[in-house]
C-alpha positions, 0 to 999 in steps of 0.5 A: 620097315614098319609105318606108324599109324597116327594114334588120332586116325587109329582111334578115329577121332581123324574122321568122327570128330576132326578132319585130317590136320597137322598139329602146329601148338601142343597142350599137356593135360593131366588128371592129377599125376595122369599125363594124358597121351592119345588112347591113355585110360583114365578112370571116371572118378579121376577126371571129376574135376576139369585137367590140369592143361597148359599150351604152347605158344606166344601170349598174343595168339588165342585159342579154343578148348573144346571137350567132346565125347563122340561116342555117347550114349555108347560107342555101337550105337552114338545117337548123341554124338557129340556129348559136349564137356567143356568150351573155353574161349580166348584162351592165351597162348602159353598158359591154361584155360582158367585165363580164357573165358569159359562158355560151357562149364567143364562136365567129367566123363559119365560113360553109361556103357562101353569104352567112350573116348574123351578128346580134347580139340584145341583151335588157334583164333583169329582175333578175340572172341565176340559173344558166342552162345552157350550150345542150347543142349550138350548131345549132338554137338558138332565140333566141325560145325562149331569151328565152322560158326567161330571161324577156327579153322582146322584144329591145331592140337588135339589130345583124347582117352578112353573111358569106362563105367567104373564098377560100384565098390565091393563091400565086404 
């Protein structure tokens, strides 16, 4: 009988990213048409604008968003790990980030070299967010150290794809 591997600990992002957890809420992301499953391809030029995202969950919980690419600037070689995309805090439970407060605007994936992936980590709160800081720069973000910071915990949901420079046009 043949064992299935988790698609988050095959593509570690259980290890670079996030710690081993079990998933308690489930978010949907799209990119248009594009159902975001773990390992899935998305092109750069279809996540320009930030996903459509909803969550599970009972209107009384709040969560956060975080983005991240652990593999910049490329994946052999990660010195920026983590490149952070987008934050959103106080989201509510069964609904979509444009109803949380957004802390760092969404950034589209900008792989310079190699297959980066893009992971989506999604944390349950405690109680609503008081102020919290715009990180002073993108790389080197940690998400660990953030949920530590924030009081998160462990994630309850997370989601990632791949990504790749997109060759320039052909012209003919």
């Amino acid at each position: 009988m043949a064992t299935s591997i988790d698609p988050l600990v095959l593509g570690r992002v259980i290890g670079d990213v996030v710690d081993m957890f079990v998933p308690s809420a489930s978010m949907s992301v799209y990119f248009g048409a594009k159902h975001v499953t773990n390992g899935c391809d998305i092109k750069p030029s279809m996540a320009i604008s930030p996903p459509k995202l909803t969550l599970t969950g009972n209107m009384d919980n709040l969560y956060t968003l975080v983005m991240t690419d652990p593999d910049a600037p490329s994946p052999s070689e990660p010195s920026m790990r983590e490149w952070i995309h987008w934050i959103v805090v106080d989201i509510p439970g069964g609904t979509n980030p444009n109803r949380g407060k957004e802390i760092l605007p969404y950034m589209g994936p900008k792989p310079p070299v190699g297959i980066h992936r893009y992971i989506f980590v999604l944390f349950q709160q405690k109680g609503p967010m008081g102020p919290v800081e715009q990180p002073t720069a993108r790389a080197s973000f940690n998400t660990r150290s953030f949920a530590r910071q924030m009081d998160l915990g462990l994630p309850v949901a997370t989601v990632y794809f791949n990504s790749q420079k997109e060759p320039a046009s052909k012209r003919r």
